[in-house]
N, C-alpha and C positions, 0 to 999 in steps of 0.2 A: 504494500500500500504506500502509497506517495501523501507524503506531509503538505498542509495546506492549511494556510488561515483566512475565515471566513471575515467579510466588511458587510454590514450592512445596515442603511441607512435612510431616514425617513426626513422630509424636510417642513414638519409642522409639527408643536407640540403633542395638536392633540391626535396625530398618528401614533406618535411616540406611545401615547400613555394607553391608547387602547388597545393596541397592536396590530392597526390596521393598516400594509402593510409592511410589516416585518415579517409576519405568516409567510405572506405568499414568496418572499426573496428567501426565507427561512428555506421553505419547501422546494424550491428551485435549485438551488447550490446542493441540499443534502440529495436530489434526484440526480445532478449531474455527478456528484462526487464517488453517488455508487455504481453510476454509467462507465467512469473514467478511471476507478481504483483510487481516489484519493480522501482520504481521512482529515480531518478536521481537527487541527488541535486546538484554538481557542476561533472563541466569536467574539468579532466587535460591534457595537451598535453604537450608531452613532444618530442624536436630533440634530440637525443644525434648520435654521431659518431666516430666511430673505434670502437677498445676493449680498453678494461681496463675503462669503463664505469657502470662498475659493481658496484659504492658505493653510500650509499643514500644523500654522502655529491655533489656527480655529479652528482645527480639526481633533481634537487630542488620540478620539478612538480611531483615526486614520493610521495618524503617525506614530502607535503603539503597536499596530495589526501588520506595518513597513518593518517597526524594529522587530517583533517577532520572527517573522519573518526570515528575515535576515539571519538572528541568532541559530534558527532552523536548518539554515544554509551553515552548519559545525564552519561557527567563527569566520565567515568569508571565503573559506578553502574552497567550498562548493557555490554553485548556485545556488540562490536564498528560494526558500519555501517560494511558493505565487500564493496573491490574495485572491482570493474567490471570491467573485458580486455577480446577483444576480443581472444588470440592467447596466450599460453605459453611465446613463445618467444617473445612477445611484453613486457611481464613483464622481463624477463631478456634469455639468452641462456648459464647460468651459474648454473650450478644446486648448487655449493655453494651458488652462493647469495640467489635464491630463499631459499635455507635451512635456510637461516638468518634471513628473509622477514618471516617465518614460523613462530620466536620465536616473533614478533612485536606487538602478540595480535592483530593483522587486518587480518581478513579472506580475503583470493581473491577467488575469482569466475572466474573462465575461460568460458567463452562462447561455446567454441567448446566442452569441456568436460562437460559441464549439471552441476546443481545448488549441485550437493549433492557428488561432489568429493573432499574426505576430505582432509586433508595437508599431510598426508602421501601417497597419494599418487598421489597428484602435486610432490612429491620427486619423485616417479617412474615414471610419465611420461617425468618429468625433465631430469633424469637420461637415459634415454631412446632416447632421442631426440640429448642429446650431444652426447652417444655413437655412434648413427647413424652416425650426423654431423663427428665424427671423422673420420666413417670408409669410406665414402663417400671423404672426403678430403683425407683419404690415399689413395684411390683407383687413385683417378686424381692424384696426383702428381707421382705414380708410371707405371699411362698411360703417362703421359706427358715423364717422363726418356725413359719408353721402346719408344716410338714414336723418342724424340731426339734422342736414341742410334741407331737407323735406318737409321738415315741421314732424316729425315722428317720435313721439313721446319715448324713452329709453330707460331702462326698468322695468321693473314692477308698482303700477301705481298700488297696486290693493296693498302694498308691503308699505309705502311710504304711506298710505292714508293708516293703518293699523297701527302706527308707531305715529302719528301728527295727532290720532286719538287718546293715545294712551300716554304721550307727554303733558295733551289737555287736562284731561285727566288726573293726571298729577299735580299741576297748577293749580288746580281748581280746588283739591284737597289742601293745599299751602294758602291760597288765599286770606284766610284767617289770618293764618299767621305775619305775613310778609304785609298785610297792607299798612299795621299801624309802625310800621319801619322805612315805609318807603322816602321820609325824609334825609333818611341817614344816607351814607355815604355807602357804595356797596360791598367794600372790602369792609365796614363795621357791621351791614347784615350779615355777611358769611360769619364773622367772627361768633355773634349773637344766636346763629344759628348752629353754629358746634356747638357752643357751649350748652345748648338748650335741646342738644342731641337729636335733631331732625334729619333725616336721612336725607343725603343728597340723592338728587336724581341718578346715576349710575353707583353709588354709595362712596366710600373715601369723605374726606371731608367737603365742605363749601367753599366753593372760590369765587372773589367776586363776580368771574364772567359769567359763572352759571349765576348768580343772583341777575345780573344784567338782563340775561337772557329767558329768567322763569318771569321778570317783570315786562318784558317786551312780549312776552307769550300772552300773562295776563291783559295786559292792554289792548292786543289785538281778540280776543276774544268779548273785552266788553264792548269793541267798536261794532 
């Protein structure tokens, strides 16, 4: 059996926490590895979130699953272990970085793409995937302008009326409170309003802009 450490990696909290997505890269890598004869000595998981996540210092379960890896490889004598991921994109969606991750001396293995796709040309499927991504993104943004330029409403109105109800809503229960304040300044209602433990509208404390903003709500409702 041939040594391997598994990477895999989810790019939203709440993937992380329910494990939606790890399953399925989980189940992918352990199907190839007993395709291929290779054994798995540790996993790494990693959340990361947004862009600009692209470096192996914001990576830590990256460049821990590299030094394994490596150590695998008895001290550098040998070839180092290969990381195992299930999806391109789960190693990065940045075809620099991956170029970088090339020069590390740690082979990767993509699952999707089979045991013998060499590093030049994870560059071209790399390179290929971002160009998509890009063209795909310009196409939506340039449906989205021609659709606004039409007068074509964009959302969900029932989503923004159920949320402009239910701010109401909540003003309306504050009313009492905030009118005989409304000569104060609005960072001393926020103040008056900790201390008097009223829950802010998305909860944390009050800040002025939200006092600004729940008195600008009330006004337009009495008009």
């Amino acid at each position: 059996m041939l040594q391997a450490v598994s990477y895999i990696r989810v790019s939203k909290p709440k993937q992380g926490r329910s494990g939606l997505g790890l399953e399925a890269q989980q189940t992918a890598i352990k199907l190839f590895c007993a395709q291929h004869g290779y054994v798995i000595e540790a996993e790494y998981r990693e959340v990361e979130t947004g862009k600009g996540a692209d470096a192996l210092e914001r990576r830590p379960e990256l460049a821990a699953a590299m030094k394994l890896a490596r150590k695998l490889g008895k001290g550098g004598k040998a070839r180092a272990a290969p990381v195992i991921i299930a999806k391109l994109d789960r190693l990065s969606r940045d075809v620099h970085f991956i170029s970088g991750l090339m020069v590390q001396r740690v082979p990767f293995i993509v699952t999707e793409l089979g045991p013998d796709v060499d590093p030049f040309m994870l560059h071209i499927h790399a390179a290929v995937a971002e160009k998509e991504r890009n063209r795909i993104a310009q196409r939506t943004r340039e449906a989205l302008a021609a659709a606004k330029a039409r007068g074509q409403l964009l959302g969900n109105p029932a989503i923004g009326s159920a949320r402009k109800a239910e701010a109401d809503l909540h003003a309306a229960k504050l009313r009492h409170v905030i009118e005989p304040l409304r000569s104060l300044p609005a960072k001393r209602i926020s103040a008056i309003l900790n201390d008097q433990k009223v829950a802010a509208p998305r909860g944390g404390s009050w800040q002025a802009t939200q006092v600004i903003r729940l008195l600008n709500r009330l006004d337009l409702m009495s008009a």
